[in-house]
N, C-alpha and C positions, 0 to 999 in steps of 0.2 A: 505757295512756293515763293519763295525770295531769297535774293543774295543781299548780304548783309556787308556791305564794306567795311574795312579796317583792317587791321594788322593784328592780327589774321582774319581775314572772310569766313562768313558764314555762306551755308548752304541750309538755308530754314525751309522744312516743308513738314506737314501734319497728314497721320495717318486716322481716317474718316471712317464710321460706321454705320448703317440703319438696315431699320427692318419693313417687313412691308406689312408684319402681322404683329398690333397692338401687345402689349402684354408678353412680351420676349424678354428675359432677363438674361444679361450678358455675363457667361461663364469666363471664356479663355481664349485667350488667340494666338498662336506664333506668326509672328513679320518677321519674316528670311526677308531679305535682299543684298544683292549681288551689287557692287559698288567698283568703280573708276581708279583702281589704286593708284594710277597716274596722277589724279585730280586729287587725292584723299592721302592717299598713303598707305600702306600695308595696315593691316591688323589694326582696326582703329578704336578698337573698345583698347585694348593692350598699352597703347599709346595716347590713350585719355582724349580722340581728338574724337569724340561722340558724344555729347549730350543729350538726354530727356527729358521731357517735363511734361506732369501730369493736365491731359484737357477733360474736358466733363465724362468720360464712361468711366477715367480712374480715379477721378477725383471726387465725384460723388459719393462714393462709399470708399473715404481712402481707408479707413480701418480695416478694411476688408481683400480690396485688392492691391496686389504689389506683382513685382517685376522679376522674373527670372531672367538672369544674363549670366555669363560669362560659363556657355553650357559647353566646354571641350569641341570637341573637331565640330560641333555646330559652327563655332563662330570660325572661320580661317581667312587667309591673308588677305581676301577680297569677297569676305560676304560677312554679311551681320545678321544674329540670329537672337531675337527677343522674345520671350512670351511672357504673356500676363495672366495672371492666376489669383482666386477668392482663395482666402483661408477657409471658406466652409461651404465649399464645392464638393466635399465627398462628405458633410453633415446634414448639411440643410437645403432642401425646396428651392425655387424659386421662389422669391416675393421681395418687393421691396427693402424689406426689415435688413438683407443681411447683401442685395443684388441692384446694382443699375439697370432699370429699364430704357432699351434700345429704343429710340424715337422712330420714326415712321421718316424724318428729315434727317440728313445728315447730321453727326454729331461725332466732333474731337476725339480721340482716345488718346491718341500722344503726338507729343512735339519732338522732329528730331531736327537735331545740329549739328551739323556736318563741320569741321575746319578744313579750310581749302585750300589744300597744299598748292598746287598748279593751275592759276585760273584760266591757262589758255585751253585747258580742256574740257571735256562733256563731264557733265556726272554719270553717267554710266548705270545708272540705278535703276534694277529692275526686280520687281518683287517676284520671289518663286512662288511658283503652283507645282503640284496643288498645296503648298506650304504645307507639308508634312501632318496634312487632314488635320489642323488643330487648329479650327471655327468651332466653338462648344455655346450654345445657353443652353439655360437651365431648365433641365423640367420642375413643372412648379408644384409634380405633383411627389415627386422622386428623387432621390437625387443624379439623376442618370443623367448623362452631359447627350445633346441633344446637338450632330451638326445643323449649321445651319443651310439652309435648303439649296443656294446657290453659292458656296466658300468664294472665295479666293480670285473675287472680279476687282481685282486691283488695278489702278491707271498706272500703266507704264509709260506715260507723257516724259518721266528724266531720264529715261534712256540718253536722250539726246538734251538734255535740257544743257543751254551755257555757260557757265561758271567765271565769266569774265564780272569782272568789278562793278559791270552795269552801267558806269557812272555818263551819261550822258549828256548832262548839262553842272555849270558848274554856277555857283551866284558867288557875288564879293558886292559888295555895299562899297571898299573904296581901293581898288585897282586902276590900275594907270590906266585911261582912257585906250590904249591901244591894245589892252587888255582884250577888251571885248569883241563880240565877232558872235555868230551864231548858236554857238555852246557856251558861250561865255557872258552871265547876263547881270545886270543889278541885283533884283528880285526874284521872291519864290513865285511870285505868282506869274513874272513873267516867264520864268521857268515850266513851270507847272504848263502855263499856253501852247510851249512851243514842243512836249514833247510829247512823244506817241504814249500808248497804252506801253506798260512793262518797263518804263524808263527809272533810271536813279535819279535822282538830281541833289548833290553835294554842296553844302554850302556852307563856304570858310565864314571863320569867325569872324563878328562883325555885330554891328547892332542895322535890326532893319525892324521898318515901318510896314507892315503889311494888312489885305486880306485877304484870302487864297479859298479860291472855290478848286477844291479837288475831284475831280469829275471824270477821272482814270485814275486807272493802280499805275500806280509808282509809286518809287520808295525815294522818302527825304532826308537826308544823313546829315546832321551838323557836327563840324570839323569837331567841337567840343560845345559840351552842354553849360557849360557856365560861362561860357563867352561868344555864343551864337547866339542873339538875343532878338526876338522876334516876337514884336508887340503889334496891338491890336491900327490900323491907321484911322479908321470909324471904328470906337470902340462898342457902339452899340450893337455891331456885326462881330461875326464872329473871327478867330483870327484865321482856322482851319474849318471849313464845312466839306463834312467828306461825305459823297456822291459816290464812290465805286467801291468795288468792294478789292478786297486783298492792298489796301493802301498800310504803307507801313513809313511813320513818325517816328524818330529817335535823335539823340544827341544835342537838343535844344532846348532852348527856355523862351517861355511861351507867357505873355502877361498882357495887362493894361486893356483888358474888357471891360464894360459896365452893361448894368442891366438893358438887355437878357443875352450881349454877346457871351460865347464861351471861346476858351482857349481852342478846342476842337470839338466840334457837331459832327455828329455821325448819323445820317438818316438814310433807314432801310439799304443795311450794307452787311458784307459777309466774313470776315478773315481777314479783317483787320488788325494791327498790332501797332504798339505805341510804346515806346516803351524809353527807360537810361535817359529822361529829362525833368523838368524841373516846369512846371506851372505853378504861375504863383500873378496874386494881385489880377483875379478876375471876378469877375460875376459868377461866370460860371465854370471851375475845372474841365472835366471833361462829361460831355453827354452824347449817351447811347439811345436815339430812338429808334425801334425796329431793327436793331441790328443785333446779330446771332455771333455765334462762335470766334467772337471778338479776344483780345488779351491787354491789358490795361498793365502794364509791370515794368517796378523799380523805376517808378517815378517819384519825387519830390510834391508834394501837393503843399502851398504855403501861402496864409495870409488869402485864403479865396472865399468868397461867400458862401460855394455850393461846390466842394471838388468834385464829386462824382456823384451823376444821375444816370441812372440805368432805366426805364423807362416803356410803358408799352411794346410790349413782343419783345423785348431783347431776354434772349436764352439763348443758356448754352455759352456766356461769356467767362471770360477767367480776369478777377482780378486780384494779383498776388505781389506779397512784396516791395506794397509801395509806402509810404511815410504821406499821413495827412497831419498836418500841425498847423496852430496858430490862424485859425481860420472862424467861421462860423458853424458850417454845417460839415462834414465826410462823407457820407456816401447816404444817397436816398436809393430804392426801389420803387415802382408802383407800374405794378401790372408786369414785373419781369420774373422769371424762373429758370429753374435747374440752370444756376449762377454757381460759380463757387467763387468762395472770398476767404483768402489765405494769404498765411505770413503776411500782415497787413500793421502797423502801426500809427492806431488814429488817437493824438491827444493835443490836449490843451487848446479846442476848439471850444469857441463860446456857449453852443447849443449842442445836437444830437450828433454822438458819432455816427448810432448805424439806424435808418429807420426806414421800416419795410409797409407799404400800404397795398393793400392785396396783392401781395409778391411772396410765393408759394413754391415750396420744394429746392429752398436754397441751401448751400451748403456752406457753411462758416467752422474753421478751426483754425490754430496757430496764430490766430488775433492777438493783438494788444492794444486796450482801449483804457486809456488812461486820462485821467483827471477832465474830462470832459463837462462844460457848464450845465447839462441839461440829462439830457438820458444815455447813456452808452450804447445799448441798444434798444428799439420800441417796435414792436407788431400792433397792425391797426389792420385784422381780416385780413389776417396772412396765417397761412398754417403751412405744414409738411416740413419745418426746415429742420436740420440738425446744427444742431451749436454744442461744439465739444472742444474742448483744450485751447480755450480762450481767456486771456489777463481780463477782468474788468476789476480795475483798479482806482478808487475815490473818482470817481463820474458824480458827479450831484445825486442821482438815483444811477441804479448799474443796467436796471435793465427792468421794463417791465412788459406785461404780454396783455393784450388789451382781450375781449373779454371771446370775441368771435377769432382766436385766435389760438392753433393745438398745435405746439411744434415740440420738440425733443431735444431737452438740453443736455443730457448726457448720452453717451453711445453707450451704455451698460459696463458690464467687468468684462475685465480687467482694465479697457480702457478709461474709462471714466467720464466726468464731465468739465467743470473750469473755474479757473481761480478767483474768486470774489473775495475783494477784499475787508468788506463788510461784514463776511460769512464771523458766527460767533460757538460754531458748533467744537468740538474735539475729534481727537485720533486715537481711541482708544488702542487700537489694534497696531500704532506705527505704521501703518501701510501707506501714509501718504493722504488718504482717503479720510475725508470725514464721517464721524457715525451715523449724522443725522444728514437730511436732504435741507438743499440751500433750497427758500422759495422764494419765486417770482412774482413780485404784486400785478397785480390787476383783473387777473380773473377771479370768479368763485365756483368750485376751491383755487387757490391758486397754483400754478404751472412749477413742477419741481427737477433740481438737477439733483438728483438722487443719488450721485458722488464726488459732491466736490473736492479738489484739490486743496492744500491745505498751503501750498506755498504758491508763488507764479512760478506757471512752467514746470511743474512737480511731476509731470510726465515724464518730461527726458532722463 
């Protein structure tokens, strides 16, 4: 849960799922909840002041599941009323192929965002039970929707949760000396010292010299992201090392590390988000060790050695929609899972856009991976991923699958698989679709996307 300053405020918080019994594949859910219209406003699907975004239960098979809303007198002046639903819930089984399996830990299902009309008041948010008995997975033997055994133990912690701005310390690099006072400080990191756990801390634009051990949740807000400019002071450290979990990064620009500082470290931390800035001129972008159901989005990645490692134990992260250019490396894995990595555009980097080393059961589509010096993307004993409706466009090689490695490059018909621009096959049929399967070097036989696209982006 986080408040999001700006004009207009957000109200971010994520609704969480798990099971206790392995092998549970997640059918349907409806999330009713009852909301603040003081704090929010009337009817807020109606008046566009509601946003979604998919976390790992709908994003892992998003070919398959999608969102019911705007369901009549479900939704009214002060409740919101969603469900989520598989396209082959009344065809097929449970099993991987076609269903998310529910983890045993906590894991994502959606993002919601709130605009916040009135921040002197509560949010008011309380999820209804028994929410219309609609907790469904899947029998795996049938296709019969199975509740699940205790529904609808939802936290109602926003009842009361506060919707004020947050903002409790402010930093300026160069204010008139009488500026200062207890909330009013040079530095993030003297910032970061002096506030409690759940603080904001806002910092006008300016250029600062920092390193900041983050070591509580707070949220850091810079005034504007190209003119908030926060570089490394020992660049061999890093410039953010994040210690807590639920810390949330935005509106800055983050540089000037050398090996092995990074722009921001994240070790063994939970719900964290980063996101509407700009890293650029580091050793290393951003790195995730051990940390879970993270969000990495619409960041700037630029001119960095290694923008993004995800690393030992980190699952269950979302990275989506961010620009990596002009760099060396984009994004490594090794030893992380059930990732997903969307709407993503990695190119003109000197070596590997995407390269997975025993990093298993990822999810990649909506990619664009263009002109890359090295491999676009490379598995090295990594299996289970899907890679579907992704640009690889002149990469030196686009992609190859090394030999202990079985992942799945097309989602089958009618969706398909992804644009190679190498691909030399035809479209007899006009469908879009090419006759013959694009293959991937490295294995024998080698790993095939069995329909590729014949244009970029030929899905839409």
């Amino acid at each position: 849960m986080q408040i999001v300053p700006g004009s207009p405020s957000y109200f971010v918080f994520d609704v969480e799922l798990k099971c206790d019994v392995p092998g549970t594949y997640h059918r349907d859910l409806q999330i009713y909840f009852n909301y603040n219209s003081a704090a929010f406003g009337t009817n807020i699907v109606a008046n566009g002041k509601v946003a979604i975004s998919d976390l790992f239960l709908m994003g892992d098979q998003p070919t398959y599941y999608y969102y019911v809303n705007g369901l009549g007198t479900d939704n009214t002046a002060i409740r919101y009323a969603l469900i989520t639903a598989n396209s082959r819930e009344t065809s097929q089984p449970g099993s991987p192929l076609y269903y998310t399996e529910v983890p045993t830990t906590w894991a994502g299902m959606v993002r919601f965002q709130l605009e916040i009309a009135d921040s002197s008041k509560v949010a008011g948010i309380s999820f209804a039970s028994p929410m219309n008995a609609g907790q469904y997975y899947q029998n795996t033997s049938t296709t019969n929707a199975e509740p699940y055994a205790v529904p609808s133990l939802y936290d109602n912690d926003l009842l009361s949760y506060p919707l004020t701005d947050g903002i409790n310390m402010y930093v300026d690099d160069g204010a008139h000396q009488t500026w200062y006072d207890a909330t009013h400080v040079r530095t993030v990191h003297e910032a970061v010292d002096n506030v409690t756990a759940g603080a904001t801390i806002y910092v006008f634009s300016g250029t600062y010299t920092d390193n900041v051990a983050v070591d509580k949740t707070v949220t850091i807000t810079g005034e504007d992201k190209d003119a908030t400019l926060i570089s490394a002071a020992t660049p061999t450290d890093d410039v953010f090392h994040v210690t807590a979990d639920d810390v949330v990064i935005n509106g800055v620009t983050i540089s000037g590390t050398a090996r092995p500082g990074a722009a921001i470290l994240c070790t063994e931390v939970t719900h964290c988000y980063f996101y509407d800035s700009i890293i650029t001129n580091n050793w290393e972008g951003i790195q995730l060790f051990y940390t879970t159901s993270s969000t990495i989005q619409d960041i700037v990645f630029s001119e960095n050695i290694n923008a993004i490692n995800v690393e030992d134990g980190s699952h269950y992260n979302s990275i989506v929609n961010n620009e990596i250019i002009d760099g060396r490396n984009g994004m490594y894995f090794l030893a992380a899972s059930y990732n997903i990595i969307s709407g993503n555009t990695i190119e003109n980097n000197a070596y590997d856009a995407l390269y997975f080393e025993m990093a298993d059961a990822n999810v990649l589509y909506d990619n664009t991976i263009d002109s890359n010096g090295n491999y676009g993307i490379y598995f090295d004993s990594s299996s289970d991923t899907l890679i579907f409706h992704n640009n690889f466009i002149d990469n030196f090689v686009n992609a190859e699958n090394e030999q202990w490695s079985d992942n799945d490059w097309d989602d089958g018909l009618p969706v398909g698989g992804n644009y190679w621009s190498d691909y030399t096959g035809v479209d007899g049929n006009g469908d879009g679709i090419g006759d013959t399967s694009y293959f991937i070097p490295g294995k024998t036989p080698p790993s095939e996307d069995h329909y590729p696209w014949m244009t970029p982006s030929g899905w839409l």
